[in-house]
C-alpha positions as CSV (number, residue, x, y, z in Angstrom):
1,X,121.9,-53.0,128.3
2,X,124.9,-52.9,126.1
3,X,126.4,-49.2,125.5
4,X,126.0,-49.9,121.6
5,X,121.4,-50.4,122.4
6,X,121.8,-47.4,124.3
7,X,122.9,-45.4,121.7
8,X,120.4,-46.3,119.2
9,X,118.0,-45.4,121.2
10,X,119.4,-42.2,122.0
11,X,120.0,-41.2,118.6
12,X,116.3,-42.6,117.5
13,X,114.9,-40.1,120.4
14,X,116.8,-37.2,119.2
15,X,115.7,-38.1,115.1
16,X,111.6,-38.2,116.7
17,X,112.6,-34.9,118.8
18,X,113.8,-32.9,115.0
19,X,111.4,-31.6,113.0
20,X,111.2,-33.1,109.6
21,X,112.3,-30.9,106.9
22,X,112.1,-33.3,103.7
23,X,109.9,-32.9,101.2
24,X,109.3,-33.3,97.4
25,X,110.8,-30.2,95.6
26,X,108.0,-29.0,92.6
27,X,109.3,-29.6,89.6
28,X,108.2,-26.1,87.6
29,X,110.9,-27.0,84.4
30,X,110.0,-29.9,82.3
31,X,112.3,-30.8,79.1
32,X,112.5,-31.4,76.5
33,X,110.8,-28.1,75.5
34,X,107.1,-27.8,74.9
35,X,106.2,-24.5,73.5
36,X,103.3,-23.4,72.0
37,X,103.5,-22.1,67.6
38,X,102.9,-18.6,68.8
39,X,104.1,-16.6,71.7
40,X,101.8,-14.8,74.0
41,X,100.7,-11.8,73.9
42,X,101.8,-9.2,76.7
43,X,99.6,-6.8,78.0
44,X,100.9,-3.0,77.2
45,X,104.7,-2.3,79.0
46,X,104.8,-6.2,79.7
47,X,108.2,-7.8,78.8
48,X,108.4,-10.4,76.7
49,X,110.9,-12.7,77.9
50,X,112.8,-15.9,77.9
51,X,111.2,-18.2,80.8
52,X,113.2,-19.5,83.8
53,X,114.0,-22.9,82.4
54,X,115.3,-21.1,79.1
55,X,112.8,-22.7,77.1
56,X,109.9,-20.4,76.2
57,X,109.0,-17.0,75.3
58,X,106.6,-15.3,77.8
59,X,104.7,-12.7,79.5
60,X,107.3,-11.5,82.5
61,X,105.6,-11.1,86.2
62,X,104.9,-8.3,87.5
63,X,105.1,-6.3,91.3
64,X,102.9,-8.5,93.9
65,X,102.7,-11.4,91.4
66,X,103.8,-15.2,92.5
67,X,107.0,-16.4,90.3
68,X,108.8,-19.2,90.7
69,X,112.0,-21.2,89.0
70,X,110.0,-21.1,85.7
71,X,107.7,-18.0,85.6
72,X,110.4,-15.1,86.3
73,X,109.5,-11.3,87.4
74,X,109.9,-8.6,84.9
75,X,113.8,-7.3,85.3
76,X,113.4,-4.8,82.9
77,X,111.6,-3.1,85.4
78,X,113.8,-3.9,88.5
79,X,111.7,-6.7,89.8
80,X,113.4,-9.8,91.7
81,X,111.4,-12.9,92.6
82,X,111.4,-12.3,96.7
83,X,111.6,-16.4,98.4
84,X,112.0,-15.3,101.4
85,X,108.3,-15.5,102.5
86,X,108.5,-19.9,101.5
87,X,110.7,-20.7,104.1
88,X,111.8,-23.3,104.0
89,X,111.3,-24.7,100.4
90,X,112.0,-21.5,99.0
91,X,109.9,-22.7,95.6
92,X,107.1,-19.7,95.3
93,X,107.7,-16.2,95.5
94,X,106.6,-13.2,94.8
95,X,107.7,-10.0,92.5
96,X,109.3,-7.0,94.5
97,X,111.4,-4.0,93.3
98,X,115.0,-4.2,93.6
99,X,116.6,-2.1,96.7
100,X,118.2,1.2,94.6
101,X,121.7,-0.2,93.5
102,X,124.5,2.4,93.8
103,X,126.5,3.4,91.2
104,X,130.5,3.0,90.4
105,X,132.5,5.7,88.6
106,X,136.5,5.9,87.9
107,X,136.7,3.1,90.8
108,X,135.1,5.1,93.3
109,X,131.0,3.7,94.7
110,X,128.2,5.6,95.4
111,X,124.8,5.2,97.3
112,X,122.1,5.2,95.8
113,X,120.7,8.9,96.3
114,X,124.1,10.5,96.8
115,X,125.5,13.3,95.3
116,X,129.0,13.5,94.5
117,X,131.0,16.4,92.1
118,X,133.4,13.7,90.1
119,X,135.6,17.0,89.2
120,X,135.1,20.7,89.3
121,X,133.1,20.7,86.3
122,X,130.2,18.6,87.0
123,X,127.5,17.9,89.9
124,X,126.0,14.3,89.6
125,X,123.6,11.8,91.4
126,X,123.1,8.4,91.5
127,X,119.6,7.2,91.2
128,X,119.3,3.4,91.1
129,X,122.5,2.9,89.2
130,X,122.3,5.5,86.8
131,X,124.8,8.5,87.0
132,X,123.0,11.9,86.2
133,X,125.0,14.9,85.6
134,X,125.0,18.9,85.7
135,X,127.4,20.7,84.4
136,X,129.0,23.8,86.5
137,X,130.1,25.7,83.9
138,X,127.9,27.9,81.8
139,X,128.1,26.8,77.9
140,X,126.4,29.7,76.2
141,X,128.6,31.7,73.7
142,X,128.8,36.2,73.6
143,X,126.4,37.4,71.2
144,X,127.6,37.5,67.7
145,X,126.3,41.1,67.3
146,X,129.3,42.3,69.2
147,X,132.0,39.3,69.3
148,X,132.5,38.0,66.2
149,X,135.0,36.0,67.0
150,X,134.5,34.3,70.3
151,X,136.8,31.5,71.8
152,X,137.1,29.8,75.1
153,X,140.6,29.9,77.1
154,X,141.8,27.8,80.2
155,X,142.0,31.1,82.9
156,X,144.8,29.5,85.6
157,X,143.2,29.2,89.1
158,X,139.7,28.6,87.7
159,X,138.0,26.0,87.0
160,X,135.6,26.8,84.0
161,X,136.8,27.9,80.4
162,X,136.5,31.4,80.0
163,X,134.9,33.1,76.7
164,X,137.4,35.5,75.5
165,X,135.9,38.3,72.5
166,X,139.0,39.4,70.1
167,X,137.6,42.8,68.6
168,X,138.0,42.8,64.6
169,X,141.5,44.0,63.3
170,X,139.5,47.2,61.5
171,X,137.3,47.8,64.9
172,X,138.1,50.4,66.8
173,X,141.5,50.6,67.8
174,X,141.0,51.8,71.6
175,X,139.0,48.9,72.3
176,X,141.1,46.3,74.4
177,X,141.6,42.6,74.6
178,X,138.4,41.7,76.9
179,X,137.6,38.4,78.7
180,X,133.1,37.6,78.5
181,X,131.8,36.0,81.4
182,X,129.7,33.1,79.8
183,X,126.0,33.7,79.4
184,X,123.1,31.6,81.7
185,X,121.9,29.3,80.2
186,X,118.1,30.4,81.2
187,X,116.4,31.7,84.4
188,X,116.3,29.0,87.0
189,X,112.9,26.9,85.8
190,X,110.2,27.3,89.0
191,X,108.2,24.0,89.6
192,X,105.9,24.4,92.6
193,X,108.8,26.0,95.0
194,X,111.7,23.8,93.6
195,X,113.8,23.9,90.6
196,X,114.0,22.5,88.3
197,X,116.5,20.2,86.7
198,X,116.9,18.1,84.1
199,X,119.7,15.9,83.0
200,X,121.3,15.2,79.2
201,X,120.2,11.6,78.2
202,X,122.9,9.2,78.2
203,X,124.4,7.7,75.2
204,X,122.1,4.6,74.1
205,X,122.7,1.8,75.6
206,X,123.0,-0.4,72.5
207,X,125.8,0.7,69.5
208,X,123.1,-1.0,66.8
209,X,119.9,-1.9,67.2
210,X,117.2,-1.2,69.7
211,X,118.4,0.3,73.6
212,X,117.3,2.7,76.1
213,X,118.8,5.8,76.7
214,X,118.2,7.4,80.3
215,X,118.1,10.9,82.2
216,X,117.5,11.9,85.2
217,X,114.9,15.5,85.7
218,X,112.6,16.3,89.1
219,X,109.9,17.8,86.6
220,X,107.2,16.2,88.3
221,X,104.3,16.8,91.3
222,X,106.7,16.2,94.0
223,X,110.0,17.6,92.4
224,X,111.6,14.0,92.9
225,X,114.3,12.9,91.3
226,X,113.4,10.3,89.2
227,X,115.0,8.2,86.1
228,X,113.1,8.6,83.2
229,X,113.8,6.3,79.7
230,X,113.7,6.9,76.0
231,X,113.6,4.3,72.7
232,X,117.0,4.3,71.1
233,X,118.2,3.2,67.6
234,X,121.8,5.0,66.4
235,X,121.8,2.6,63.6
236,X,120.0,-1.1,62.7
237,X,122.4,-3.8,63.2
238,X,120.8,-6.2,60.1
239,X,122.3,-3.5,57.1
240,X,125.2,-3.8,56.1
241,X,125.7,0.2,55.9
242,X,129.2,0.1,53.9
243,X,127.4,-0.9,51.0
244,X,126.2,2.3,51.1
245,X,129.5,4.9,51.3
246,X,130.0,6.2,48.0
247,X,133.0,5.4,46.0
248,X,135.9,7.4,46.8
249,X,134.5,8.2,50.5
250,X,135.3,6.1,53.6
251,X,132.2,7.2,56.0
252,X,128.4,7.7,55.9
253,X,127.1,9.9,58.2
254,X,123.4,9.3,57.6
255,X,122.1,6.5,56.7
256,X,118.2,6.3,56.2
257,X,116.2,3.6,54.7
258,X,114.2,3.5,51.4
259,X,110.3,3.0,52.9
260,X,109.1,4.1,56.0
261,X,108.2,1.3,58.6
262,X,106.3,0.6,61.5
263,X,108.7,0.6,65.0
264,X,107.5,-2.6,67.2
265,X,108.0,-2.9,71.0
266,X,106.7,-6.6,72.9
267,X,104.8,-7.2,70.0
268,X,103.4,-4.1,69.8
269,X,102.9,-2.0,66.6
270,X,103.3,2.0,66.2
271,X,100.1,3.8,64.8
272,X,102.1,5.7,62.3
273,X,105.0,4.2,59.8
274,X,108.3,5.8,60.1
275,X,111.4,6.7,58.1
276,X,113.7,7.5,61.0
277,X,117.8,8.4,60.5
278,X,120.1,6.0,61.6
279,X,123.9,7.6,62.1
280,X,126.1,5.4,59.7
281,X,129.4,3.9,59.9
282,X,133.0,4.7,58.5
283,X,136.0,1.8,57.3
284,X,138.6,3.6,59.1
285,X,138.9,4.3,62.8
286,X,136.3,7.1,63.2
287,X,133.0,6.7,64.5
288,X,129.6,8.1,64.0
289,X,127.9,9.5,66.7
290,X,124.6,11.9,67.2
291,X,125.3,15.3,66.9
292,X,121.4,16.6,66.8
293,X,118.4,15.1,68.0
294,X,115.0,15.3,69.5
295,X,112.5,13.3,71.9
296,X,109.3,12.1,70.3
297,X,105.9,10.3,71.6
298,X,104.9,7.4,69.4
299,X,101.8,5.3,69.9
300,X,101.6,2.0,70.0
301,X,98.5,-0.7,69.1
302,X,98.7,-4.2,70.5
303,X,96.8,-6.9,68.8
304,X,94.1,-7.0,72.2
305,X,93.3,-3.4,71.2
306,X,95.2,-1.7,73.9
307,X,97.2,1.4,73.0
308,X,100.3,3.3,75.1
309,X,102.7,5.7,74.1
310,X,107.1,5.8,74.6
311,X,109.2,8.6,74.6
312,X,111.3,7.4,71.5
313,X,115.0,9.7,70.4
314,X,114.7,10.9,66.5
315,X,118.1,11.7,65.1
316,X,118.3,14.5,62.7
317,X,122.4,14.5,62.6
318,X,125.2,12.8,63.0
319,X,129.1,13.3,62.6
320,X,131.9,11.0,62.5
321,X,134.9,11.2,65.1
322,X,138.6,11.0,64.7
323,X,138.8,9.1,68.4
324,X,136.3,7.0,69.6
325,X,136.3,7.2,73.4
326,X,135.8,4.7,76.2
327,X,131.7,4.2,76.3
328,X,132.0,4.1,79.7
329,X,133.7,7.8,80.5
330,X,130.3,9.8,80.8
331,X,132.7,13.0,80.3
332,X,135.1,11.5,77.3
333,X,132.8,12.8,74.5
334,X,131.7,16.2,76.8
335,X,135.0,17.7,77.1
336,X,137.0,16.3,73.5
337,X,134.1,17.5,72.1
338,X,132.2,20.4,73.4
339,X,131.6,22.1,69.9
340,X,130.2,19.1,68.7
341,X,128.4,17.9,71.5
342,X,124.6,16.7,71.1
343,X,122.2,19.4,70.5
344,X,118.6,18.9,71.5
345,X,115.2,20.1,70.5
């Protein structure tokens, strides 16, 4: 037997010793595009999303639910599409939560869970890749009664501002030059033996248009810190608000439409119509920011009957900024502008 027989035999016994590992790959995306004249309908909280081949609009999967290259999980809601149980075609999966994702601030990475004091003003946590902040330092001013003039001052060796009360030139002469230590803001709020706390809301996530504007609070049954989210709008991005500064000015502050509207979320239609304020715009370099605003409940009515509810921000101010700060600096618009910082109700 010639060396060259004996090794095709050899390799043919090795290929009948493998296991076989071909097969015919499903084919979930088709094109061109077949869609059908009128997008689903979601159920309640339901994305309505793009489809995996980027062809259609539809109904995102959700936790436990099989997904594949075309029918994706629900990412607005952290969910992945988890292959790892098709070995080895890897074609079906199912929808799991992402693993927490840390968080990243000033070049520095945190875990997911773990509390870190960026500077000697504020006491954060990361939960899932949201920062959530405390501040240190008390905020409240002296009573007016007394001070009538109250300030803050830089004390050296400390960290926090200090309120400092200048007595009135025709008060009493004897009465010195005295330094008020800031006021709580509030006894310490009991929850079932823990406090608790309960973080500003971030900036909304979108400049125009419709975002999502976070917090972070353990106001719950097991005093867990948890990331809760709110419907944001600072100003509609299809208006052309300019039109609207009046001659001889060069910002709007408020900008509000004519007739109130209904606010829609994955084809779903508020109960009530709205005439919300939108914070407007200026033709120089200053920016318009919320100065006051407040956290309502709408309701919502899908077309199948079902109703649910979203924690939506209502703006009742604005004002318009010299310097418009890096978005991404949670403390830029904090410390520039603590007079004018966002008051909530």
């Amino acid at each position: 037997m010639s060396w060259l027989l004996t090794w095709v035999l050899f390799a043919a016994g090795i290929h009948q010793a493998l296991p076989q590992t071909s097969y015919t790959r499903t084919q979930y995306c088709r094109w061109p595009c077949q869609c059908p004249p009128v997008p689903p309908t979601c159920p309640p909280g339901v994305s309505l999303i793009m489809d995996g081949c980027d062809c259609c609009r539809a109904c995102a999967k959700q936790v436990g639910e099989v997904c594949n290259e075309a029918e994706t999980c629900d990412y607005h809601r952290g969910l992945y599409c988890d292959y790892s149980a098709d070995n080895p075609r890897y074609e079906q999966g199912v929808c799991a939560y992402l693993l927490g994702t840390g968080c990243q601030y000033n070049g520095v990475l945190y875990r997911n869970g773990e509390s870190f004091q960026p500077n000697c003003k504020y006491q954060c946590l990361c939960v899932n890749g949201a920062i959530g902040c405390v501040p240190l330092c008390t905020e409240s001013k002296p009573p007016r009664v007394w001070c009538q003039t109250p300030r803050r001052v830089k004390i050296p060796g400390r960290c926090c501002e200090q309120w400092i009360c200048d007595e009135p030139r025709r008060g009493r002469k004897t009465a010195p030059r005295h330094a008020v230590a800031a006021l709580s803001n509030g006894k310490d709020n009991w929850h079932k033996n823990c406090v608790t706390q309960v973080t500003s809301w971030s900036p909304c996530s979108k400049t125009c248009g419709k975002g999502v504007s976070l917090r972070i609070t353990n106001d719950n049954e097991r005093c867990e810190m948890i990331k809760e989210a709110r419907l944001c709008n600072i100003r509609p991005c299809e208006v052309d608000i300019t039109q609207h500064i009046k001659p001889g000015k060069k910002c709007l502050n408020i900008y509000r439409e004519e007739h109130p509207s209904n606010f829609t979320i994955s084809g779903c239609t508020s109960k009530k119509a709205y005439r919300p304020k939108y914070c407007g715009v200026c033709t120089d370099e200053r920016c318009c920011i919320p100065y006051k605003s407040k956290t309502v409940t709408v309701e919502f009515e899908c077309p199948s009957g079902d109703v649910f509810s979203r924690q939506v921000m209502w703006i009742n101010a604005c004002f318009c900024n010299l310097s418009c700060k890096d978005p991404n600096d949670i403390f830029a618009e904090l410390e520039q502008y603590y007079e004018h910082r966002e008051i909530m109700n």
